[in-house]
Every structure is written in C-alpha cells, then in structure tokens.
C-alpha positions as a printed Julia matrix, in Angstrom:
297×3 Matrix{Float64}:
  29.7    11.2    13.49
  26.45   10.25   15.2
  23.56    8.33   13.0
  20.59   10.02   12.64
  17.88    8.65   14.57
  14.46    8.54   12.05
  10.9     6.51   13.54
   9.68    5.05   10.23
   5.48    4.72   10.74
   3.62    2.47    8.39
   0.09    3.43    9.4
  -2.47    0.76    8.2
  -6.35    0.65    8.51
  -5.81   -2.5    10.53
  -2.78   -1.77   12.06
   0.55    0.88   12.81
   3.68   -0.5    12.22
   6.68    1.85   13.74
  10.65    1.09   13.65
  12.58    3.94   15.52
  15.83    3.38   12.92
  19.36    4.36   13.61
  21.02    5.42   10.47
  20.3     3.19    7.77
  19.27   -0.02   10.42
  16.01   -0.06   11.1
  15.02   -1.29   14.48
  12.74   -3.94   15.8
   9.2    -3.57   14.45
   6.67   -2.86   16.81
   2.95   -3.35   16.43
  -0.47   -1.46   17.43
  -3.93   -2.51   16.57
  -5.43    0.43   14.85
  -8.74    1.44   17.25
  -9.61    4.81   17.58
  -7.38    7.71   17.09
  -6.62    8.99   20.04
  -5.7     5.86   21.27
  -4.17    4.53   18.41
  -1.52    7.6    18.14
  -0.96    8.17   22.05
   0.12    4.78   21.69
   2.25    5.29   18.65
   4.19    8.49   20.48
   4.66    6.5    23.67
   5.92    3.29   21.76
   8.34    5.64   19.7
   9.85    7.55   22.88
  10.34    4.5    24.96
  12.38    2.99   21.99
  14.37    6.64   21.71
  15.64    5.98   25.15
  16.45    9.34   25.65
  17.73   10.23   22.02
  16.13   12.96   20.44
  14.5    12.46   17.1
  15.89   13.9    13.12
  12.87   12.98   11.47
   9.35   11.29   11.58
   8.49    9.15    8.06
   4.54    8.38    7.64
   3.42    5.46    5.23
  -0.27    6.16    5.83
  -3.52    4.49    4.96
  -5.8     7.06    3.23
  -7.48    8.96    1.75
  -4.5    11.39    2.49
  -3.76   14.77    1.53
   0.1    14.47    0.68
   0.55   18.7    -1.09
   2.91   19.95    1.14
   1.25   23.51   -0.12
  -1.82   22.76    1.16
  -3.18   23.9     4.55
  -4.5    20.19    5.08
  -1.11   18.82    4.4
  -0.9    15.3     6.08
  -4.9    14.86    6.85
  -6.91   11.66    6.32
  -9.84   12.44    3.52
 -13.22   10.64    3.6
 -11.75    7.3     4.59
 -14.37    4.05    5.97
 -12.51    3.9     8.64
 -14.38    5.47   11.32
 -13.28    8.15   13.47
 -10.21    8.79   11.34
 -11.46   11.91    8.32
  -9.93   15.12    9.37
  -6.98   13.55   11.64
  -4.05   15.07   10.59
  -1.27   12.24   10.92
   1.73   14.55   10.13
   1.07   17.54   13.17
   0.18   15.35   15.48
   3.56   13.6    15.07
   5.35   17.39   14.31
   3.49   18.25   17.78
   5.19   14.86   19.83
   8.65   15.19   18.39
   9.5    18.48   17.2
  10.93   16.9    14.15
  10.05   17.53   10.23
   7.22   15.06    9.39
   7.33   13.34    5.64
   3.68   11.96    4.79
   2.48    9.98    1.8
   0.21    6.98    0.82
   1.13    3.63    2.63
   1.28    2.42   -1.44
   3.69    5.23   -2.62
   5.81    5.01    0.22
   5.67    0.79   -0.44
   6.45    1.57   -3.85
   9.31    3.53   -2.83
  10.73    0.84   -0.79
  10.31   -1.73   -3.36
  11.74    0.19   -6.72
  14.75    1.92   -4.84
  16.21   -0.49   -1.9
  19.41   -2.39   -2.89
  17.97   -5.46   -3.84
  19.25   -6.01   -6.81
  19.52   -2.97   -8.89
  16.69    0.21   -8.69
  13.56   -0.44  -10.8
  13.0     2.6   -12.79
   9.32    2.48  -13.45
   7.5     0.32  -10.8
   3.64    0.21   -9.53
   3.06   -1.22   -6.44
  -0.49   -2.95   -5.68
  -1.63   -3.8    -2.21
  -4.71   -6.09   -1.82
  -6.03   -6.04    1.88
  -8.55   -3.82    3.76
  -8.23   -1.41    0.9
  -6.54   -1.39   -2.99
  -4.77    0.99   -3.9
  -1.54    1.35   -6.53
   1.53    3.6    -5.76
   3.79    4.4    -9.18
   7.35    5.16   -9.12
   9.15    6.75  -11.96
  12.77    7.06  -11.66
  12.95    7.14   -8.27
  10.53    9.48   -7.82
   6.85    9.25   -7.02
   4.17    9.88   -9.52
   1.43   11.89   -8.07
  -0.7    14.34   -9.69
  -2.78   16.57   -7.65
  -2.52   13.8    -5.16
  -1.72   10.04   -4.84
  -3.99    7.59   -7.16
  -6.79    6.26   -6.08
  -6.76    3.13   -8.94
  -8.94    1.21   -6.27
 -11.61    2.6    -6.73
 -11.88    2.04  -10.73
 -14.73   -0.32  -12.47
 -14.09   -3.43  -13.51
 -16.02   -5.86  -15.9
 -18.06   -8.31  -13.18
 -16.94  -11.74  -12.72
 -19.78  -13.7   -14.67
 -20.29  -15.64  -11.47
 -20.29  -12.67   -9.09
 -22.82  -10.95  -10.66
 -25.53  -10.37   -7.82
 -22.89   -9.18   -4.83
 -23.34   -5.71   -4.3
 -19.99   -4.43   -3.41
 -18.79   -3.24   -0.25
 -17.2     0.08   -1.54
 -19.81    2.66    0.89
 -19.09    5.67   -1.64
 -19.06    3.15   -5.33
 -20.32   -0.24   -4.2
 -19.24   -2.22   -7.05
 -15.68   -0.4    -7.56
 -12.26   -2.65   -7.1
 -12.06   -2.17   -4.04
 -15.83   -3.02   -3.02
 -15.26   -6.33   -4.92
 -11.44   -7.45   -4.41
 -10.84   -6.0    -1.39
 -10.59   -8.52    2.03
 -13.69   -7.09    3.08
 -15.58   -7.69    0.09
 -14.29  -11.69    0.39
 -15.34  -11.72    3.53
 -18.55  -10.25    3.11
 -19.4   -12.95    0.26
 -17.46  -15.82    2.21
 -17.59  -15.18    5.63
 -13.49  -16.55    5.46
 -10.54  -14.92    4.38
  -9.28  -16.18    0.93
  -6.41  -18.24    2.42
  -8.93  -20.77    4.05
 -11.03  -21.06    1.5
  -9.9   -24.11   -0.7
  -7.35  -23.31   -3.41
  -9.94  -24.99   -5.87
 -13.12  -22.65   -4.07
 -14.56  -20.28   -7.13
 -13.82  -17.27   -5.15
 -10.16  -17.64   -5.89
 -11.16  -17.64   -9.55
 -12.95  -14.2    -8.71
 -10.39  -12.66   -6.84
  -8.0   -13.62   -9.6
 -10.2   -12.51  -12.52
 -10.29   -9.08  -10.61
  -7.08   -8.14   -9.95
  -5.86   -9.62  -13.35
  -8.36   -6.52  -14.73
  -6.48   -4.23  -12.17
  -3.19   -5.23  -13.43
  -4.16   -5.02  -17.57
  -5.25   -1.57  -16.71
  -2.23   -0.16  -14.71
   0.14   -2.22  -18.35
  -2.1    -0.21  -20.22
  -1.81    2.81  -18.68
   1.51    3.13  -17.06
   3.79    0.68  -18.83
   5.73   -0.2   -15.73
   8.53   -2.75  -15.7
   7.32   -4.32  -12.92
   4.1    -4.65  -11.1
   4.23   -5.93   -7.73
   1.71   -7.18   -5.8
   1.1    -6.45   -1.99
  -0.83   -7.0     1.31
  -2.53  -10.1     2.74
  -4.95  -11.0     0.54
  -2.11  -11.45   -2.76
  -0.02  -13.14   -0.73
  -2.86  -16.2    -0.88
  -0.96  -19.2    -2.0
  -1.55  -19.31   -6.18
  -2.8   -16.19   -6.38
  -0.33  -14.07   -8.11
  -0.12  -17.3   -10.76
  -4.25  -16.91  -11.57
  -3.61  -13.05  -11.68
  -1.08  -13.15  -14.39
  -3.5   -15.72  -16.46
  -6.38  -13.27  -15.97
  -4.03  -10.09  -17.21
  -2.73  -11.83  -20.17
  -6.38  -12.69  -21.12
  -7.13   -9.15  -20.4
  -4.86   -7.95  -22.59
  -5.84  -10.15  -25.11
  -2.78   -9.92  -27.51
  -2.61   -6.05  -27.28
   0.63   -5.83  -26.08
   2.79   -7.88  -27.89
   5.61   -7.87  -25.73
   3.2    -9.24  -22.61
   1.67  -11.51  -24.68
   3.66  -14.69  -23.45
   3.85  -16.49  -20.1
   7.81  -15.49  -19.89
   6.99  -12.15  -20.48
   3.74  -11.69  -18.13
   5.58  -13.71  -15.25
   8.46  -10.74  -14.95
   5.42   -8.23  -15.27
   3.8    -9.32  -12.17
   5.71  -10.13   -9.06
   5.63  -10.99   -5.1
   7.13   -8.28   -3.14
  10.64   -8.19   -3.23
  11.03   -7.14    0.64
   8.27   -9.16    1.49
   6.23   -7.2     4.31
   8.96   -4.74    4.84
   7.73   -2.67    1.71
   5.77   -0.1     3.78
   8.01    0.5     6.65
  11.07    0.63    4.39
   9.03    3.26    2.87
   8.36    5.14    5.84
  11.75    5.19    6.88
  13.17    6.55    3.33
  10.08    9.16    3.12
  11.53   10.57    6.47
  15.92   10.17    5.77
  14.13   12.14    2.37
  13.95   15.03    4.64
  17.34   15.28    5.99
  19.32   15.58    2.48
C-alpha cells in the first residue's frame, strides 16, 4: 500500500519551516526566511514540489503564526488577522496552498498545532490536558484537552493579557502596537531587545533582565494553573529556551500562586508543572504534519 505523502508547514513570523513527510517519517526540514508574502510562499510551493519529486500530494498541514482565522465555517477560513507583521493581514495561508497542490489544507495556530505535537506524539504516554507556551517574536498559549484542541470562537490569544509590572521595569513602554504594555509587548524577544539591544541568551545569566523575563512569564504561567488546570505546561520558542530560564519561571509561578493551589505549592510539584519541550524544536512541525494526516482519517 503506498504512504501517503503530507508537506507539514510550520509558518513562523521569522521563519517557514516545511517537511514534505512520507507516511508517518517526516522528511528533512527545510528552511525560508519569512520576507514578504509573495516571496515567502512562492518559495514555500517551489521548495515543497522539488522535494515531491514528482509525487502528488494527500494533504497540506499549516502550523501558522497569527492572528489566524482557524472556523472552517467561515468565509475567511485560513486568513492572517491584524498581525505586526507587515504585509501579511488578509493573506489567506490555507487557498493559497489549496490553489498549489490541489490537496485539502488543515490550518491552525503555530501554538495549537505545537500543542498538538507535544500532548499526543509517542513520547511517553499522551498528556491529556496540556498548554503549550511559546516565547519568541510573539506569546501565545495553545491548550489541548484530550487530544483535542480547545478553541472557542477561535484560538487564544493569552499573549496579549496584563500582567502586574516588574517593579524594576516600570518606565518601558511595551512594544505590543495594539496594547503596549500587554505580555507580549513586555516578554516577548522584541520587547528584550527593544530594552537591551541583545537577545536574552547574551545577556549575563546574573543581568536583571533575566529576573524580568522570569517574573513575567512566571505571571503567564500562574494564570494559565489558574485557569486551565493543565497537567503540564510546556514552555516553547527561543527566548525560554535561555539557559535558567524555565528554573526562575517556576520560582516566579509558585510565588504567584502564593499558596493557592495546594497541590503546586512545592518545588516537586511546580517542577512537573512547568517543562522544556519534550520534542524540542520539532513541536510545531510535528504539529503541522498531524493537523494535515487529521484530514485523511
């Protein structure tokens, strides 16, 4: 019986990440800056047919960064929203691709489809309720339940929630151009890099903004125990994968919590909460390439 053959797309405000996978092996992972997006997709069909060598495509999976309209009832199904990144509100990600390879298209948020990955690959057991956090150009949170993804009347946008200020950070603005101050205009690697003029991982592990990034994303990660009561919380992108970072994050949630949660309320207990990535940077194409085998069961 032949394989079918399913391009897995983790599209990322910095950069695409495609895999053209043949039955459950996914192929070599081939980069593209993201520019603009013309450019950016031509470059995406023509790196996903020369890998095809001939062989027709089953299915197209999108990761995407967003804003992203993922209600497969609406007539905007698979288009960016009002997104920083310039050029790219109003592209619709999942005709363009439908157009290319007249394939079915499966779209959602480069977080869910992370999430995904990360709660329901064999690595040890499924994880039934999971949020997954990635910390780079953007935040945002995806939340599985059982397998499934938890959307409402689209994906979360936890990012962009308030946060108490850091009582050292108290005079930067925020680089958020719709909230300013939100998560995301404070946490995110543009907002380090707008206060530091370095990424986190130069800085020196003793530098205050570490303490700040920490203090944060510990907020982030009391407010998605609070709410959501996952199992597991795990945290993604470049900027968690600093060295000591996820350690100053747990501190910052347990003193978040302050005691609320008895059953978080030890260092045991906090240290399961709030993990690394358990496929390390494959989360998001992983995700991809189940959001588009989704489509052929």
């Amino acid at each position: 019986m032949t394989l079918p053959t399913i391009a897995a797309i983790e599209a990322g405000g910095t950069k695409f990440v495609i895999s053209v996978c043949r039955g459950d092996r996914l192929g070599e992972r081939m980069v593209i800056p993201t520019a603009d997006p013309e450019t950016t997709l031509s470059s995406a069909v023509d790196t996903v047919t020369r890998e095809l060598q001939g062989d027709s495509l089953a299915a197209v999976g999108i990761a995407s960064f967003g804003p992203i309209d993922i209600d497969p009832t609406s007539t905007n199904f698979g288009t960016i929203g009002a997104t920083p990144k310039q050029g790219w509100a109003g592209i619709n990600l999942r005709e363009y691709f439908q157009r290319a390879f007249n394939c079915p298209v499966g779209i959602e948020s480069d977080v869910n489809g992370a999430a995904l990955a990360e709660a329901g690959w064999d690595i040890g057991g499924p994880i039934n309720h999971l949020a997954y956090v990635t910390v780079g150009t953007g935040i945002g949170v995806g939340i599985v339940h059982r397998g499934a993804i938890s959307n409402g009347a689209s994906h979360p946008e936890i990012g962009h929630i308030r946060v108490p200020r850091h009582v050292e950070d108290a005079a930067f603005a925020g680089v958020c151009p719709f909230h300013g101050d939100c998560l995301e205009g404070l946490a995110s690697g543009p907002a380090i890099f707008e206060r530091w003029q370095t990424t986190l991982s130069d800085l020196d592990p003793h530098h205050l903004a570490h303490d700040i990034e920490a203090f944060y994303l510990g907020q982030l990660a009391a407010n998605i125990a609070l709410h959501h009561r996952p199992e597991v919380i795990i945290f993604g992108g470049g900027v968690s994968q600093t060295p000591g970072l996820i350690p100053r994050i747990r501190k910052e949630c347990q003193s978040a919590l302050g005691g609320y949660l008895p059953d978080l309320d030890s260092s045991d207990a906090i240290t399961s909460l709030i993990q690394p990535p358990r496929l390390g940077t494959d989360s998001g194409i992983r995700g991809a390439y189940m959001l588009g085998k989704a489509l052929l069961n």
